[in-house]
C-alpha positions in Angstrom: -33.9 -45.4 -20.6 -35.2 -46.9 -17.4 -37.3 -44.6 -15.2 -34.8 -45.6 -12.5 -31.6 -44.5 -14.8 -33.3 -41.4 -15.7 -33.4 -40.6 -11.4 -29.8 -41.3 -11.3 -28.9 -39.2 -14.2 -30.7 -36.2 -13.3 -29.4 -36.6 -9.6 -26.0 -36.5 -10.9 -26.5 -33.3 -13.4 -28.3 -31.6 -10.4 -25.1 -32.3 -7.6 -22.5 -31.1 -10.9 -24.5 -27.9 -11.4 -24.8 -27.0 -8.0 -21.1 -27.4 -7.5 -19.8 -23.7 -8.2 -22.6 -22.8 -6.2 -21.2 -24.6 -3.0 -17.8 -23.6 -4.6 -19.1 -19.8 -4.9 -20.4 -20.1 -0.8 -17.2 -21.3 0.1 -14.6 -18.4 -0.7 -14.6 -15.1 0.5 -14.2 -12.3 -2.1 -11.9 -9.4 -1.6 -12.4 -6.8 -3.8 -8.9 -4.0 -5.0 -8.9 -0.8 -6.8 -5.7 0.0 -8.1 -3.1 0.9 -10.6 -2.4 -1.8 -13.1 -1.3 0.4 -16.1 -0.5 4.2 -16.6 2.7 5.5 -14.9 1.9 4.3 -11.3 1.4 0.9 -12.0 3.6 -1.2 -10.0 2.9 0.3 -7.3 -0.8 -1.2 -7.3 0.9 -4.9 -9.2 3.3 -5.1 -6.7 0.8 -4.6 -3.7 -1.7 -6.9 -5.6 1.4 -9.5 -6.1 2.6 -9.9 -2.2 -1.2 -10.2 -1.2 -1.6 -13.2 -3.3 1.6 -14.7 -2.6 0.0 -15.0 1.1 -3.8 -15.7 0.2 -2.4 -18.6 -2.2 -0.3 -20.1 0.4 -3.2 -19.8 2.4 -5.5 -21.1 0.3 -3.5 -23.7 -0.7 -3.0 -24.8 2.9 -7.5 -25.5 3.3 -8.3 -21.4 3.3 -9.8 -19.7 6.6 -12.0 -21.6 8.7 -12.4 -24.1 5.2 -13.3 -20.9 3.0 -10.7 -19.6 0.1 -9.9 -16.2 0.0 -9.6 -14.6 -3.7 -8.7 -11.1 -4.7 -10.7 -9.4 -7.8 -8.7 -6.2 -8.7 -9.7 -3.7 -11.2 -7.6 -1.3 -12.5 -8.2 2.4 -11.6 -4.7 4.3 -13.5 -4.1 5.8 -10.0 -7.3 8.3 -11.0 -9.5 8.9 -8.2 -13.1 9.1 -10.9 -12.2 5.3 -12.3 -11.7 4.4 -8.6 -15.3 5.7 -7.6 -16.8 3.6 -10.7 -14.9 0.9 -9.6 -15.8 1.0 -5.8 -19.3 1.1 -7.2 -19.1 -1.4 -9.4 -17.5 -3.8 -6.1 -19.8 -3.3 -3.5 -22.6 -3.8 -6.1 -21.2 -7.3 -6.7 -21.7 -7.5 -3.3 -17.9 -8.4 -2.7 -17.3 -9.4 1.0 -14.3 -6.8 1.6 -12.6 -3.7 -0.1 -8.7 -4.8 0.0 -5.3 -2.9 -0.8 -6.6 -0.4 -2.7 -3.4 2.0 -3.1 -3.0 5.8 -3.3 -4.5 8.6 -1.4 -6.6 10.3 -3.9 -7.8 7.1 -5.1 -8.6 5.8 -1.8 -10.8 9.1 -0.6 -12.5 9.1 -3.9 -13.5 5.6 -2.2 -14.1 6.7 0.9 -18.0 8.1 1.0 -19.1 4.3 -0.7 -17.4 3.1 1.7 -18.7 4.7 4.7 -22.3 4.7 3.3 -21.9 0.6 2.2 -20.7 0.0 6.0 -18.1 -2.3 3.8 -15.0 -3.0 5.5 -12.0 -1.0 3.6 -8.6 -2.8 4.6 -4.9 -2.1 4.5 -4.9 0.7 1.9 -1.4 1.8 0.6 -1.7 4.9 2.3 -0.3 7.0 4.8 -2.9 10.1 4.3 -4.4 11.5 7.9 -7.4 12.3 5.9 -8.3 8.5 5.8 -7.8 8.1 9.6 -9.3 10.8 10.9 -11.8 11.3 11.4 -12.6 8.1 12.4 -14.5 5.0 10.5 -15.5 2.0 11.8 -14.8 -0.1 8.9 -11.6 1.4 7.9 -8.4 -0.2 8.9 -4.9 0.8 8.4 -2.0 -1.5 8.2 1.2 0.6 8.2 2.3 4.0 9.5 1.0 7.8 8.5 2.8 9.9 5.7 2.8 12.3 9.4 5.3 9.8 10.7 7.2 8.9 8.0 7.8 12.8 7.3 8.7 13.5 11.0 11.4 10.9 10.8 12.9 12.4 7.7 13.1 15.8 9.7 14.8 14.7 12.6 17.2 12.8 10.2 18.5 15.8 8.4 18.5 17.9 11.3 20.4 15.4 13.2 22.6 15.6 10.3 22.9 19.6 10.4 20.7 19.9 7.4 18.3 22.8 7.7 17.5 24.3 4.6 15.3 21.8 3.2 12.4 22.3 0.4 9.8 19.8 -1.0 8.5 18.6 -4.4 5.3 17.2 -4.1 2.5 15.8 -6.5 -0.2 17.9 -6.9 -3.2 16.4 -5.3 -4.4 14.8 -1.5 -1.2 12.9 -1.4 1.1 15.5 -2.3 -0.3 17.8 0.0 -0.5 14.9 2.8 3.2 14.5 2.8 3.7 18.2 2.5 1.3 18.9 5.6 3.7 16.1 7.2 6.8 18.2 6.0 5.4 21.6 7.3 4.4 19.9 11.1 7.7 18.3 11.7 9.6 21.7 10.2 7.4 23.9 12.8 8.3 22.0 15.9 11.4 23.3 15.4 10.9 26.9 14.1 12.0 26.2 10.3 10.0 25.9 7.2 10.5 24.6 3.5 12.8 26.8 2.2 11.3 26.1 -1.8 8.2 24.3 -3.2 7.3 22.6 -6.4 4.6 20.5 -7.9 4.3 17.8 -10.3 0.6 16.5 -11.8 -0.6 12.7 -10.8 0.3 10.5 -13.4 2.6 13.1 -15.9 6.7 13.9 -15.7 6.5 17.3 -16.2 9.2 18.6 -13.7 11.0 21.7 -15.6 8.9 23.8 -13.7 9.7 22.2 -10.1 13.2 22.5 -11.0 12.9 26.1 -11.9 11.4 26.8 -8.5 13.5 24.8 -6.0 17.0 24.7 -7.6 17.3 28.4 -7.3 17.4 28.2 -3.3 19.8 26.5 -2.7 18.0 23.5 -0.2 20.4 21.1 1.1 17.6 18.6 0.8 14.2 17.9 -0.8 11.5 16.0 0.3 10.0 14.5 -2.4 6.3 13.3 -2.2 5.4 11.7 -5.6 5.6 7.9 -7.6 8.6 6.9 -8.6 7.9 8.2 -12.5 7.8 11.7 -11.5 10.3 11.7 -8.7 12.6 9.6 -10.6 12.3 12.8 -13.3 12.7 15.5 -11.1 15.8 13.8 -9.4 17.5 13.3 -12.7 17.0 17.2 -13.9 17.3 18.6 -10.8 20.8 17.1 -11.3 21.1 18.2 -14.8 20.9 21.8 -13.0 23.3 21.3 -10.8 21.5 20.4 -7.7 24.0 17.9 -5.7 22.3 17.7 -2.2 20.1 15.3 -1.1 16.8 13.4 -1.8 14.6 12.0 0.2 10.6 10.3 -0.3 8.4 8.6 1.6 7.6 5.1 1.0 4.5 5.2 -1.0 7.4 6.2 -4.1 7.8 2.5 -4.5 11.2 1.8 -3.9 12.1 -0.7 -6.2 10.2 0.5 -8.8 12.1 3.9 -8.3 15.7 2.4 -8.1 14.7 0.2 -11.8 13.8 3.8 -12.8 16.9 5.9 -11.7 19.8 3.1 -12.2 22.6 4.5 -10.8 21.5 7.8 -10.9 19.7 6.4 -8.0 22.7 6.5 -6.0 22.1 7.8 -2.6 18.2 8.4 -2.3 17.0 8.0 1.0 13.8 6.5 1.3 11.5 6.4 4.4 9.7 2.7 5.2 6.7 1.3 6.9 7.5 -2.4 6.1 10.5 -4.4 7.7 13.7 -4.7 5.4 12.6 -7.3 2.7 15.5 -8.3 1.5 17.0 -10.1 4.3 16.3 -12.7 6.6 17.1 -11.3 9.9 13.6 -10.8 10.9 11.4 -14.0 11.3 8.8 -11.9 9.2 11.6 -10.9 6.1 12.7 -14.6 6.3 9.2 -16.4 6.2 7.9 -13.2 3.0 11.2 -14.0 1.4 10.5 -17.6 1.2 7.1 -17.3 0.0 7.8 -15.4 -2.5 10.3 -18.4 -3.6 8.0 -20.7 -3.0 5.4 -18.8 -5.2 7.8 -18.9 -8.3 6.9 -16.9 -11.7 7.3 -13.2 -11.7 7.2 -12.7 -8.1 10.1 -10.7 -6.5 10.6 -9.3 -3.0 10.2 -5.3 -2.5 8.5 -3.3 0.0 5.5 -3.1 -2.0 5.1 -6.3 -2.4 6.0 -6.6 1.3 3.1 -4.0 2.4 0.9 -6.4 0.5 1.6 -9.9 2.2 1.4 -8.5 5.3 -1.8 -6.6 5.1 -3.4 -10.0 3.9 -1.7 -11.6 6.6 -3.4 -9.2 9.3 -6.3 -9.5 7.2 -7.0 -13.4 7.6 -6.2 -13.5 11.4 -9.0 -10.8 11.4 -10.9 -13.3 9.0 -9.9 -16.3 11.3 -11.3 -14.8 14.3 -14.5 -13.7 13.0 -15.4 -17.7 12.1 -17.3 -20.0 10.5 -19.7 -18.4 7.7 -18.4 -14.8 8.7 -20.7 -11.4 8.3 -18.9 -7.7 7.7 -19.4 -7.1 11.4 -17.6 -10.0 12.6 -14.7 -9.2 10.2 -14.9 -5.9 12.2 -15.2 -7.4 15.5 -12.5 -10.0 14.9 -9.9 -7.1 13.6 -10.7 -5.1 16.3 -9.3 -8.1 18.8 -6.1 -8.2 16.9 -4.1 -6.7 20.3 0.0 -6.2 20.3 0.2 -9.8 17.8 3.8 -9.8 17.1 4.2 -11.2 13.0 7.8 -12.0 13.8 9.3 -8.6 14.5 6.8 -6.5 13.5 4.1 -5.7 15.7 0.1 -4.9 14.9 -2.6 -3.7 17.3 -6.2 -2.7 16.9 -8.9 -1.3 19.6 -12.6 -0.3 19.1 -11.2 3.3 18.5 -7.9 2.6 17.0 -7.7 1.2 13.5 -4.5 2.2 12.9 -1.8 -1.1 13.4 1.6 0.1 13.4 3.7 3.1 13.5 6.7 1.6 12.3 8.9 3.8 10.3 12.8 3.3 9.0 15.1 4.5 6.5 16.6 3.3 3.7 18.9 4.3 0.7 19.5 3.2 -3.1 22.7 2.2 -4.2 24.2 2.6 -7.3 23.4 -0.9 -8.8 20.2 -0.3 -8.2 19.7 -1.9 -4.4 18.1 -1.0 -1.7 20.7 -0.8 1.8 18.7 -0.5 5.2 
């Protein structure tokens, strides 16, 4: 072979090998913690789903300022010690971003890394108070606090002349987030929960909840759980003869609870942080809705899925405004800038001192086909 062949051969080996290189520098790496399997697990597949239906449309449209945005998730069970290892094992691979990681226990487990790696940590699926406060510079909420959600649900059923109210909540941070949340709103107005009872993260065992609430009588129960274990405690809280009402904050999953309950699911109020995603009133329902059309396979709309497209979508305006070849403090900086942005009937706003975007709550209710009416 001529020496001048030889040039042109090595020139072309050298440009192919040094292509995922360029590839590599070109896309910005997100890194999730979150359940995949065990009992909790659509909640973090769902979540994982709508933040990919936005970052491929996204991508597919030339990325952020010419960079692709991809999501490497690693399933933690929705257990707080294989969420550490795996926040570990992230920022050690040097991933641009912590993204959508979901659950309170989880996401404090998280939390220290975090705050020691200076990494950004974005739109959890969390309404806990301890992640807000006190504050972190790199920590950013998307949706509303388990503290408003819970004083919603109280001023419903007291509106509704519903005063005798008691609360089944998971036994760990979340649980006893939603149940601080419960206690707050009740002591505005001189009450408290009438009955408590507890479930483990991740198990069904709910015979002995039933054996402690039932008995008093509530009119209500607030119900601070996944939809595995509140889905078991509405059905033998029934089988006792319990006929009031139920009532959970979003972080249940809502679809996931109304596949689980059927029409047993009949009447379950549900509080929300994210807009109604099943119809296309909203400019925001109407343009998630057709993405996840456009996106095909097995993506559906819910609110999980829901919180996950729009936390991506507050995520890359953050990203767009940070710019070309971005650092973790521009990320910051550009987030930060995000003030009253309107995403088509839902607002978000971030300050230097306020990382918190909405504080957007409704309700909702199951049907007995298994919908969810707003």
């Amino acid at each position: 072979m001529k020496r001048r062949d030889l040039i042109k051969q090595f020139a072309a080996t050298s440009a192919a090998l040094a292509l995922p290189a360029l590839a590599a520098e070109q896309r910005i790496v997100l890194g999730q913690s979150a359940a995949a399997t065990g009992p909790a697990a659509q909640l973090g597949i769902q979540m994982n789903k709508g933040a990919r239906v936005y970052f491929d449309q996204v991508n597919a449209n030339g990325g952020i300022n010419g960079q692709q945005i991809d999501i490497r998730m690693l399933d933690d069970g929705y257990e707080p010690d294989r969420c550490k290892a795996n926040t570990e094992r992230l920022i050690k691979d040097e991933v641009f971003a912590l993204f959508g990681y979901v659950g309170t226990p989880t996401s404090l487990a998280a939390l220290p890394l975090v705050n020691e790696a200076h990494i950004p940590f974005f739109g959890p699926f969390t309404g806990a108070e301890a992640l807000r406060d006190p504050f972190s510079k790199t920590v950013f909420h998307v949706r509303a606090s388990y503290f408003d959600e819970t004083a919603l649900i109280v001023k419903q059923l007291t509106q509704l002349g519903l005063d005798r109210i008691a609360v089944f909540y998971q036994n760990d941070a979340y649980g006893k987030a939603g149940l601080e949340g419960v206690n707050r709103a009740l002591k505005r107005i001189n009450l408290a929960p009438i009955g408590l009872g507890t479930v483990e993260r991740n198990t069904v065992n709910v015979a002995q909840a039933v054996k402690d609430i039932v008995p008093q009588m509530p009119q209500a129960i607030v119900q601070i759980g996944a939809y595995k274990g509140c889905a078991a405690f509405i059905r033998e809280a029934r089988r006792a003869g319990y006929g009031g009402t139920f009532y959970n904050v979003s972080f249940v999953g809502t679809q996931a609870l109304a596949d689980e309950l059927g029409k047993d699911g009949n009447g379950v109020v549900i509080s929300q942080v994210m807009p109604y995603p099943f119809s296309t009133v909203l400019p925001l329902s109407r343009e998630y809705i057709d993405a996840v059309h456009r996106a095909g396979g097995d993506a559906t709309a819910n609110y999980s899925s829901m919180e996950g497209y729009v936390a991506a979508k507050v995520f890359a305006e953050g990203l767009r405004r940070a710019g070309r070849n971005p650092s973790r403090e521009a990320l910051v900086s550009g987030l930060e800038s995000i003030n009253l942005m309107n995403l088509g009937g839902f607002n978000v706003s971030f300050g230097a001192h306020d990382h918190v975007a909405s504080s957007f709550v409704d309700l909702s209710m199951l049907t007995g086909d298994g919908k969810v009416r707003n």
